[in-house]
N, C-alpha and C positions, 0 to 999 in steps of 0.2 A: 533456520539457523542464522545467529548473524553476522558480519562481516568479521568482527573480529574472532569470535570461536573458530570460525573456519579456517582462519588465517593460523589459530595456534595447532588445529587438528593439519591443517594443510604441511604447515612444517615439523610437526613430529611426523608426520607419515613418510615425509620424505628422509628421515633418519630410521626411523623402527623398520620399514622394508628393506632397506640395502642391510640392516643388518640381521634380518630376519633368512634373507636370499644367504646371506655370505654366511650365517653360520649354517644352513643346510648342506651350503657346497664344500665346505672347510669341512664337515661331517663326511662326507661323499668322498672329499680327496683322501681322509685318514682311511677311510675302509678301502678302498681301492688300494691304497699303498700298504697299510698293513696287512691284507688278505692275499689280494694279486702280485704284489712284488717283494723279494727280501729285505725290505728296506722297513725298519723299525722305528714308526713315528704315535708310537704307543704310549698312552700318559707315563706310565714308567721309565720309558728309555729317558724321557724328559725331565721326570721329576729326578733321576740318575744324573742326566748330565747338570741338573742346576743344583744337584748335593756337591758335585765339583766343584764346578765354579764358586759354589758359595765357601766351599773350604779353603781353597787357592784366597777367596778375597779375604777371611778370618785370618789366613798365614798372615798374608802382606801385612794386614793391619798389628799383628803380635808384634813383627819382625820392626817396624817403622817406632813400636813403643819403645823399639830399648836401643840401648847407645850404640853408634854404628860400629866400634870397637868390637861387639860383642861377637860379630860375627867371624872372629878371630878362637872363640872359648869351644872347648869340644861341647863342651855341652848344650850350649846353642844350634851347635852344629848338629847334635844326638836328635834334639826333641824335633827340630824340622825336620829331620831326616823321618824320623817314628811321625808327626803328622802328616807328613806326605805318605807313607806306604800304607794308611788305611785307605787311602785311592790309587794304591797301585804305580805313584806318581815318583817323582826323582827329585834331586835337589843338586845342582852348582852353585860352591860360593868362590866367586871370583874377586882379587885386589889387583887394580891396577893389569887387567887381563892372566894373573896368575893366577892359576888354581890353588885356592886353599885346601875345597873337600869337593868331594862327588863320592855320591850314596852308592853308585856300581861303576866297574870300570868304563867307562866312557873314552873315547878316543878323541884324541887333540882334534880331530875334524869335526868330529859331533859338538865336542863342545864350541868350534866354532862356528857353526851351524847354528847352535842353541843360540849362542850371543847374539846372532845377526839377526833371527828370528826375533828373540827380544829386545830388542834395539830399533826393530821394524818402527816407520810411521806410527800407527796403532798400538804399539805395545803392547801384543798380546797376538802370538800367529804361532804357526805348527811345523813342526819339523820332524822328518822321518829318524827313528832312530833304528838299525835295525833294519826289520820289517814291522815297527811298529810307530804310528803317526803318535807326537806329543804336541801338546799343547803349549805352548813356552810362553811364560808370564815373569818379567824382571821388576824386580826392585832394587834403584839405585840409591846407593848410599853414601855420605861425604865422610873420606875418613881424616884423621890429621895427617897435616905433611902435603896435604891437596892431592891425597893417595885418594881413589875412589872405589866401593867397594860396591860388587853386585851379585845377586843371589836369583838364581833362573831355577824358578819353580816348573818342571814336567809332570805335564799330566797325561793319562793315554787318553786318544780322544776317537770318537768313532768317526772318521770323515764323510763316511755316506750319510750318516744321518744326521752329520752336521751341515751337508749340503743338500739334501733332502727338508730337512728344515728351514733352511733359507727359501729354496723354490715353493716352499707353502706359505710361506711369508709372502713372499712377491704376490702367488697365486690369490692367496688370500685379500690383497692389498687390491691386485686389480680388479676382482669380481668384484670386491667392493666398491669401490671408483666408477666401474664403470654401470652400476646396479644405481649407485646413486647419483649418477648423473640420468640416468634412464626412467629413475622416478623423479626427479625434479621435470625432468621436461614434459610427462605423461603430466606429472598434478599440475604444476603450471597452466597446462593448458587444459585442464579441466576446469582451475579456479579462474583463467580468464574467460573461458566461455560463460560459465556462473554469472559472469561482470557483465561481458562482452554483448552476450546474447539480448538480455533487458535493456540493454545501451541503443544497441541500433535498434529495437523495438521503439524506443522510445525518440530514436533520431526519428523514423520513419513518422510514429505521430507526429512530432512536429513538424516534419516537412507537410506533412497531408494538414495539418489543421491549419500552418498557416499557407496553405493554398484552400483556406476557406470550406474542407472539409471537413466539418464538425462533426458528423455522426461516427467517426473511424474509433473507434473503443481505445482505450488502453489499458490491457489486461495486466493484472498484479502479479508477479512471476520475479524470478531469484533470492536473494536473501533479506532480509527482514529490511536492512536498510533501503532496499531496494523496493520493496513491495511498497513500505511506506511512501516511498517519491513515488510510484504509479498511481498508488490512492491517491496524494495530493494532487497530481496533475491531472488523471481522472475529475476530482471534484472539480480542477481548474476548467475543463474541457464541458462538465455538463453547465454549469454555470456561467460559460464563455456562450456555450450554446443557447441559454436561457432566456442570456439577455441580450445575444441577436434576434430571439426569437420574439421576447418584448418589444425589442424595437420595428421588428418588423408589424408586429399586430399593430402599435401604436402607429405605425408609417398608414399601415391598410385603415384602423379606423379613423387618421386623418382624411386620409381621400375619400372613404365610406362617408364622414360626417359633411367634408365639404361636397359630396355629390346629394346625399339626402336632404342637408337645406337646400342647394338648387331645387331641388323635385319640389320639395314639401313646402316649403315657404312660395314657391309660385305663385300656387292659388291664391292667400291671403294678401302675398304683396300686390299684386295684379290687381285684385280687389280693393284695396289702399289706394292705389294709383288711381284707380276708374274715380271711386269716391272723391279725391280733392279734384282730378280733373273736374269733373263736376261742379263740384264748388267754383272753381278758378274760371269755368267757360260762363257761369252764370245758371247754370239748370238748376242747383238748390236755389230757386230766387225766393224762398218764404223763409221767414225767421223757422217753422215746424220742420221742410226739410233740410236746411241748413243742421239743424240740434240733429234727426235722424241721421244726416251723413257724419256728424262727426261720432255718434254714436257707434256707429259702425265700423267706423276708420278705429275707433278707441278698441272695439268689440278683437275685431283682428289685428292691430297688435299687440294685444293682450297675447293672443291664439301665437302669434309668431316668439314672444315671450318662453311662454311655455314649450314651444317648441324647443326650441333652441337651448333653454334650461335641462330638459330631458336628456337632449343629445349630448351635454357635454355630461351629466350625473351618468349613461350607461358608459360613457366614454372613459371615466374614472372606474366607474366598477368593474368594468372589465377586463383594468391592467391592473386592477387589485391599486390603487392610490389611493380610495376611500376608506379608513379606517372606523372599524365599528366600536361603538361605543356600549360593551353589553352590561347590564344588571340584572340582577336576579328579580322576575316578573312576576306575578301571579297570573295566568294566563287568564284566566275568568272573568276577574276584573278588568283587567285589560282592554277584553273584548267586551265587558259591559259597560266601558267611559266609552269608547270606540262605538257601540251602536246610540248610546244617549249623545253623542257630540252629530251625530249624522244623520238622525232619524228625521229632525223637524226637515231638513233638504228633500230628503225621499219621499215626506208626506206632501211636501208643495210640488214633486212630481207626478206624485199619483202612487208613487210605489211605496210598499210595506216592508218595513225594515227589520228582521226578527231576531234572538239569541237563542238556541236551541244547549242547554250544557248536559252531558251523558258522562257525566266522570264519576269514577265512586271515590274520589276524594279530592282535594283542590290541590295544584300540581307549582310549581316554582320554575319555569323555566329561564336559562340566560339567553336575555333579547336587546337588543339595541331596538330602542321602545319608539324613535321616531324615524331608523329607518323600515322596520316594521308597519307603521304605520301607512308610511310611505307603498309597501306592497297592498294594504288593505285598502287601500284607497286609489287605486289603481284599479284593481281588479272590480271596486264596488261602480269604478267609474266606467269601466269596461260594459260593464252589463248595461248600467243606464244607458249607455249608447246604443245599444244592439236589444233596448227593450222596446219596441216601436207602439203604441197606443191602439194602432190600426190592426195589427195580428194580433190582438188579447182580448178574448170576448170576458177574462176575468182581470181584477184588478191586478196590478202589478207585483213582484211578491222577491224579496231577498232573503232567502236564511242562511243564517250562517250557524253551522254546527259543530258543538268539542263532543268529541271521543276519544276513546283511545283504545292500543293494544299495549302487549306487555310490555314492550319497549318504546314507546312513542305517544305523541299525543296528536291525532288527527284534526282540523279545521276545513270546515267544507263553508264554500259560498255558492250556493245553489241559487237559481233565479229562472224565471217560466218566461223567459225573451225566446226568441227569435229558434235560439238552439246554434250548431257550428256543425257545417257538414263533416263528415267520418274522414273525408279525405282533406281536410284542414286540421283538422286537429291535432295533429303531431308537429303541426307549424305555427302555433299560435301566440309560441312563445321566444319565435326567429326576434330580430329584429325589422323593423319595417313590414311587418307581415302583417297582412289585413284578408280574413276569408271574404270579404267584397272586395272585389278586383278596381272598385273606383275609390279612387285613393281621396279625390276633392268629397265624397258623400259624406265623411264621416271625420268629427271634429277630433283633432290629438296628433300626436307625432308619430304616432305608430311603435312607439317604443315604449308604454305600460307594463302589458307583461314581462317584456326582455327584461325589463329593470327591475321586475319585483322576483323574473326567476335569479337574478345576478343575488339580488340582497337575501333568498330565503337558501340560495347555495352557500352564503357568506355566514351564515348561519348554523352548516352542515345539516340543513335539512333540504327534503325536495319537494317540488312541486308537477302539479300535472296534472288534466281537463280530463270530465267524462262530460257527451256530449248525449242529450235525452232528447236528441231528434228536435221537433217543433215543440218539446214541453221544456224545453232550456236546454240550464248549462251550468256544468259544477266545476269549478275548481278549489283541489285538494290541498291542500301544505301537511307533511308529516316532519313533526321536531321531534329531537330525541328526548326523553322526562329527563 
């Protein structure tokens, strides 16, 4: 619900229950008084005494239409007299305090009784006459001569139950009052809890996140208005967290990159250094090894090159800055420019470069076609390194195979090197990770596969090694068709 429905439900509810309360009790009072005590506050006694009143007000109103003169004519004097006895009531017409008429004999005290009654503040009060209470309502009238004439209508009136009436008035009045001052403060504090409660929920996250605790949730809870600021500050919270969490990888593979070139560049640079010393002390003293040391010097900072190039390319893909560039591929082809661009290399190695295709039809995937490349060329280089001359009593051998299943299209690069022990293999695709423990034997930065598994995850496909002992070593890539 949202804030303002509840705001309009909030405030009728605080009006429809007090009067919901007050007419049950106002029910309760009449049956209690009509059943239990003689006092008669029954829709009739009622609708009896407002047939009075409303006759009494019809007189006045007759009596005020006609000229105040008249009130001197019998016959004026006849027809008020005859509508007052259909309620049993009386009539005095006074000039100037002198009686003109009265309907039964009345005594000089009653009637001035009647007068002062009528005369009262309120103009309109009761007087005993008898043993019987009237009602006394005057109408004054101006006559000529600055003579003034007045006309005091009696009516019989029941006192108890006109004082019985007034105490249910009151009664009525207070249960009400105090019914709805007792739902105003119950719903009040209902609809500020409503507020209240998601408020300090939401002080407390802020207190906690900015004391640097990011993982503290903020659950969606109150009214729609209210859910929605949770959501948003929610999303503010995991996205505040994101990109502390960027920054922090991006801090870790700052100090990871500047500790891995110290390691890894060592050896080459060290090598560099030996080589010009050499030159500089005089030990290449022939023009052949002068040419061989700088060969060498060139050789390794090529090697430092590539290093260094790697590191900052996994460096990008692994805070996602490298944007891929994909088109719709024909995967076959792909891999058939891919092994004619790299074959004549592998045959001046020794090694056999092959296309194995198993597809029963030719397939369209979306690839970014040169950082792809980039993974197959990684991997092809991979193996060359780990394919040693000296354990292959058979010539060297690379296949790369397409298949597929119903969902995907599989790529194997098989190769009869060396093989990766069982307990490396689940790390071959770390960064800096080499199953030879000697880091100087084997040429590259150590970060091939990390880089090719970042760009075939960039992809939404995965990758991942089967290792065939001393008959090699396969690695798999599955894309989706």
């Amino acid at each position: 619900m949202d804030l303002k429905r509840r705001l309009i439900v909030t405030n009728a509810t605080t009006v429809i229950i007090p009067l919901i309360v007050t007419v049950v009790f106002a029910m309760a009072f009449l049956f209690i008084s009509n059943n239990l005590s003689n006092h008669d506050l029954s829709l009739e006694n009622y609708q009896k005494q407002s047939k009075v009143k409303l006759e009494l007000l019809n007189i006045e109103q007759s009596i005020l239409r006609q000229t105040p003169e008249a009130i001197e004519s019998p016959e004026f004097q006849k027809n008020i007299q005859d509508r007052l006895s259909t309620i049993n009531g009386d009539v005095i017409i006074l000039k100037d305090e002198q009686v003109l008429f009265t309907s039964h004999n009345i005594s000089k005290i009653d009637i001035a009784k009647s007068l002062d009654a009528g005369n009262s503040k309120w103009g309109n009060s009761t007087v005993k006459i008898g043993n019987v209470p009237y009602s006394v309502q005057a109408v004054k009238l101006s006559l000529a001569g600055r003579s003034t004439g007045t006309v005091l209508m009696l009516a019989p009136v029941d006192l108890a139950s006109a004082s019985d009436m007034t105490h249910f008035l009151i009664f009525v009045a207070i249960i009400f009052i105090l019914f709805f001052v007792l739902t105003n403060v119950l719903v009040s504090y209902q609809f500020a809890h409503r507020i209240l409660s998601p408020l300090n929920h939401l002080k407390k996250a802020a207190t906690e996140i900015s004391g640097g605790n990011l993982d503290f949730p903020i659950v969606e809870e109150g009214d729609q208005e209210l859910q929605e600021l949770c959501r948003d500050l929610e999303l503010m919270r995991l996205k505040l967290k994101d990109s502390i969490h960027t920054q922090l990888k991006f801090e870790e593979n700052r100090k990871m990159l500047i500790s891995s070139i110290s390691h890894d560049l060592k050896t080459p640079v060290t090598s560099i250094k030996g080589y010009v010393e050499g030159i500089m002390d005089g030990v290449a003293n022939t023009p052949e090894k002068q040419e061989r040391y700088l060969k060498t010097i060139y050789t390794k900072a090529q090697l430092v090159d590539e290093m260094i190039e790697d590191l900052l390319l996994y460096a990008k893909l692994d805070l996602n800055q490298l944007p891929f560039d994909f088109e719709r591929t024909d995967i076959s082809e792909y891999l058939y420019e891919f092994v004619r661009e790299n074959e004549p290399e592998c045959t001046k190695n020794g090694i056999q470069l092959t296309l194995q295709k198993e597809l029963s039809q030719p397939y369209t995937i979306q690839l970014d076609r040169a950082r792809f490349r980039r993974v197959l060329m990684n991997i092809l280089d991979n193996s060359r390194k780990y394919m040693t001359k000296e354990d292959r009593e058979q010539a060297g051998l690379i296949q790369i195979s397409l298949r597929e299943t119903p969902s995907s299209v599989i790529l194997e690069l098989r190769d009869n090197g060396i093989g990766i022990p069982e307990k490396d293999l689940s790390h071959i695709f770390d960064r800096f990770y080499r199953s030879d423990t000697s880091r100087g034997e084997i040429k590259g930065s150590g970060l091939g596969l990390a880089i090719a598994k970042q760009i075939v995850e960039g992809h939404n496909g995965r990758i991942w090694a089967l290792s065939h002992a001393q008959e090699g070593t396969s690695i798999l890539i599955s894309l989706s068709k």
